[in-house]
C-alpha positions in Angstrom: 17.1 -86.1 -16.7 13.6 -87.2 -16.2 11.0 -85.9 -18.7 7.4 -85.0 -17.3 4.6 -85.0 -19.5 2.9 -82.1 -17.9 5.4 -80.0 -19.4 5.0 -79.4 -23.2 8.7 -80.0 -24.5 8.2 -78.2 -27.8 7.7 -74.4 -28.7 4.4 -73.9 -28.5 2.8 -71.2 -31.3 3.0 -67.5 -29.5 -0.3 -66.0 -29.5 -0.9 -62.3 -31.6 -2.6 -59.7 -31.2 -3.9 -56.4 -32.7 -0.9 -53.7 -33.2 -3.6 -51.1 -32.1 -4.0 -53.3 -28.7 -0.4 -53.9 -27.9 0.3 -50.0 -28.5 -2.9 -49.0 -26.5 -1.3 -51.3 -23.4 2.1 -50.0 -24.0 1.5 -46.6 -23.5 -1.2 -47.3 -20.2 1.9 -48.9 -19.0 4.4 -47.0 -19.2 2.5 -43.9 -18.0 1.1 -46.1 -15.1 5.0 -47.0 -14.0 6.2 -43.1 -14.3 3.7 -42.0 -11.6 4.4 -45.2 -9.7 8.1 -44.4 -10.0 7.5 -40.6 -9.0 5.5 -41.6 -6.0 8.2 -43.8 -4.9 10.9 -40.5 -5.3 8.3 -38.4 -3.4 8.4 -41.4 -0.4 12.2 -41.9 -0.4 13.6 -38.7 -0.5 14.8 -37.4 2.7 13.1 -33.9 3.6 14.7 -31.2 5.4 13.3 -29.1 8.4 11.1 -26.6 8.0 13.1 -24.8 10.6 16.0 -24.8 8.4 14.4 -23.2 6.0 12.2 -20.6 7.8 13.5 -20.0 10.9 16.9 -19.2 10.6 17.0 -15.7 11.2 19.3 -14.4 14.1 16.7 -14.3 16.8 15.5 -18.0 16.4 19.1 -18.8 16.6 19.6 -17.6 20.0 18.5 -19.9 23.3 14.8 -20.5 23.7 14.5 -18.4 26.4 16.6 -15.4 25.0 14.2 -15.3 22.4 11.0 -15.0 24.1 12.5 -12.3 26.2 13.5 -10.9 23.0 10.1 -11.0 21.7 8.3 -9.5 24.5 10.7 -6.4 24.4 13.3 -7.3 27.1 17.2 -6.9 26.6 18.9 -9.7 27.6 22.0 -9.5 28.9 24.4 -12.7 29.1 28.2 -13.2 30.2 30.3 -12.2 33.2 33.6 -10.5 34.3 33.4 -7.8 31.9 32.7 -9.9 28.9 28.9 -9.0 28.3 26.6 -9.5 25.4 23.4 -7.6 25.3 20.5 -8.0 23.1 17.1 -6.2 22.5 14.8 -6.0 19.3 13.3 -3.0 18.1 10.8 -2.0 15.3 12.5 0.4 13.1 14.5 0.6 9.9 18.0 0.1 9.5 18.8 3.8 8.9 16.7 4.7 11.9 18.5 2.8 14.5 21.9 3.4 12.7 21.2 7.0 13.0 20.7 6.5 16.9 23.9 4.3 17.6 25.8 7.3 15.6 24.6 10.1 17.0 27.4 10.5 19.5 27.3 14.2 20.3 23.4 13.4 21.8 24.3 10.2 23.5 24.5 11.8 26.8 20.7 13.0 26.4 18.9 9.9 26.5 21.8 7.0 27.9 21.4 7.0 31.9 24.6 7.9 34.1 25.9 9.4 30.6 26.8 12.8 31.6 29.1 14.2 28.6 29.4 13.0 25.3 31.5 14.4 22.4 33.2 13.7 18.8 37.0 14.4 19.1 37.9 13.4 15.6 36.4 12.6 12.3 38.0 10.8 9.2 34.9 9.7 7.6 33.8 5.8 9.0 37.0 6.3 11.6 36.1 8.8 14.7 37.4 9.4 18.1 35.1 10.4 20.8 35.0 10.8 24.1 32.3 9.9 26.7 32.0 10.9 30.7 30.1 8.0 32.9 28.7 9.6 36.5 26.6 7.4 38.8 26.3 7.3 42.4 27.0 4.0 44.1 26.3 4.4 47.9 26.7 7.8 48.9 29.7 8.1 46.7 29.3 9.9 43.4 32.1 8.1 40.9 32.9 9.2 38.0 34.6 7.5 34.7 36.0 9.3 31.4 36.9 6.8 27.9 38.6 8.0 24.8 37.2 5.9 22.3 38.3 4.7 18.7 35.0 3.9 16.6 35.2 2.5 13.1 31.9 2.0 11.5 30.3 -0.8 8.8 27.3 1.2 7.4 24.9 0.1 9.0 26.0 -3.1 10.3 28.8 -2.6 12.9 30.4 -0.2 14.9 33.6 -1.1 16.3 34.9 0.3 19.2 38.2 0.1 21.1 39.6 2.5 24.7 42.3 4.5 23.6 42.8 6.6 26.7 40.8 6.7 30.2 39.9 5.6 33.6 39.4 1.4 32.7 42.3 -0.8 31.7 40.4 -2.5 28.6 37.3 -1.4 27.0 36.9 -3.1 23.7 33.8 -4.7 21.3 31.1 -3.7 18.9 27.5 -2.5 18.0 26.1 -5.0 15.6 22.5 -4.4 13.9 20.3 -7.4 12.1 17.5 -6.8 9.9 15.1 -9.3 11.6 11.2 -10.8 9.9 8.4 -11.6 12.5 7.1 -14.0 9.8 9.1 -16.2 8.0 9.8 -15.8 3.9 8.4 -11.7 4.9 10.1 -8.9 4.6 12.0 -7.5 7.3 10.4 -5.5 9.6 12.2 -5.5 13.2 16.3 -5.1 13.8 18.5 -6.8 16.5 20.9 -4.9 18.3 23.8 -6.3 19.6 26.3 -5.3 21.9 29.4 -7.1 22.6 32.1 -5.4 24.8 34.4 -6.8 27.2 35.5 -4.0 29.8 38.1 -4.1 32.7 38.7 -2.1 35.5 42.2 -0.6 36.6 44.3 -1.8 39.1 42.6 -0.5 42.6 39.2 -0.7 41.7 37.0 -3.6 43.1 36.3 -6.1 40.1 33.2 -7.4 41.6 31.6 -4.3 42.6 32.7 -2.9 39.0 31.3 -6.0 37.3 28.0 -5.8 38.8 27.4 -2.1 38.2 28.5 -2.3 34.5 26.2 -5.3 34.0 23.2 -3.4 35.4 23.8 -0.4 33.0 23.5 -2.8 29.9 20.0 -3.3 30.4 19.2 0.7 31.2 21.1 1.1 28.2 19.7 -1.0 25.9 16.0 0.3 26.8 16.9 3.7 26.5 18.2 3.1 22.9 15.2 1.8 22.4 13.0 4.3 23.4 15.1 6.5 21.4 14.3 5.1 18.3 10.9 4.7 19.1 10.4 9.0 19.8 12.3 9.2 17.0 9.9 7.7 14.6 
């Protein structure tokens, strides 16, 4: 191999320097490198979305549009051929609006078209009760009876199934959802939620049926409401 003489081919004599200097330099070093090293964590590390972490309640979950209907007091009402869900958000406690849903000797006094309402049986969380429906379609006055099962979640669910009455199927639940207007708060507002799928016997028109049990959701759900609301 060819030798170049700008190249020193023996050790050379290494250089020293103060212990006080070299320790000074060590430390600035190493300390510089740790923030450099944290900075590059901070830049790499994938963040998650703020919606993810404050706005995952059960209103911002819904559709868009659902919840700025929701917001500005609506119901909203979604599904077809018996199988409804209907929504509205109201500014109360739990206990308030639980006592509300449960009252079911008083229904009849505030729900529209509810003309009789009464508690057949009582087991504690298990009741039976039946309710009387009365509303004029045309110039004929019709008028429907259910014998309900109810089993209720304090203050979370009421479950509900037909035993006995004038619709083939009448099944589903009253759900309630404590609800913040502003994330990482306390909650302040509640979501109720009805689910219920309901079929008419054999004879009546399904349509005309459909339609009219879809309208009542909304009458319903505002007159809950406004219960609440007098209620305090």
């Amino acid at each position: 191999m060819t030798k170049y003489s700008s190249y020193p081919t023996t050790a050379t004599t290494p250089m020293h320097f103060p212990q006080k200097l070299v320790t000074k330099f060590i430390t600035k070093f190493s300390a510089g490198s740790a923030v450099v090293a944290a900075i590059a964590i901070a830049c790499c590390t994938p963040t998650m979305p703020a919606r993810a972490a404050l706005f995952d309640g059960p209103v911002d979950r819904l559709p868009s549009v659902e919840r700025d209907s929701l917001r500005k007091g609506q119901t909203v009402v979604t599904g077809d051929k018996g199988k409804y869900v209907a929504r509205v958000l109201v500014t109360a406690s739990p206990d308030a609006v639980w006592r509300v849903l449960t009252d079911y000797a008083n229904l009849y006094k505030f729900i529209p078209n509810m003309t009789s309402s009464k508690v057949l049986e009582s087991y504690g969380n298990r009741k039976v009760i039946e309710q009387v429906d009365t509303r004029q379609v045309f110039v004929v006055s019709i008028v429907s009876r259910t014998k309900l099962a109810i089993e209720e979640t304090d203050r979370k669910q009421i479950d509900f199934r037909l035993i006995d009455g004038d619709l083939s199927k009448m099944e589903g639940y009253w759900k309630i959802e404590p609800v913040s207007a502003v994330p990482n708060r306390p909650a302040n507002q509640i979501l109720i939620t009805y689910t219920v799928n309901a079929q008419p016997n054999d004879g009546t028109p399904t349509d005309a049926f459909y339609g009219i049990f879809k309208d009542a959701l909304n009458d319903t759900l505002q007159a809950i409401k406004n219960e609440i609301k007098s209620r305090g």
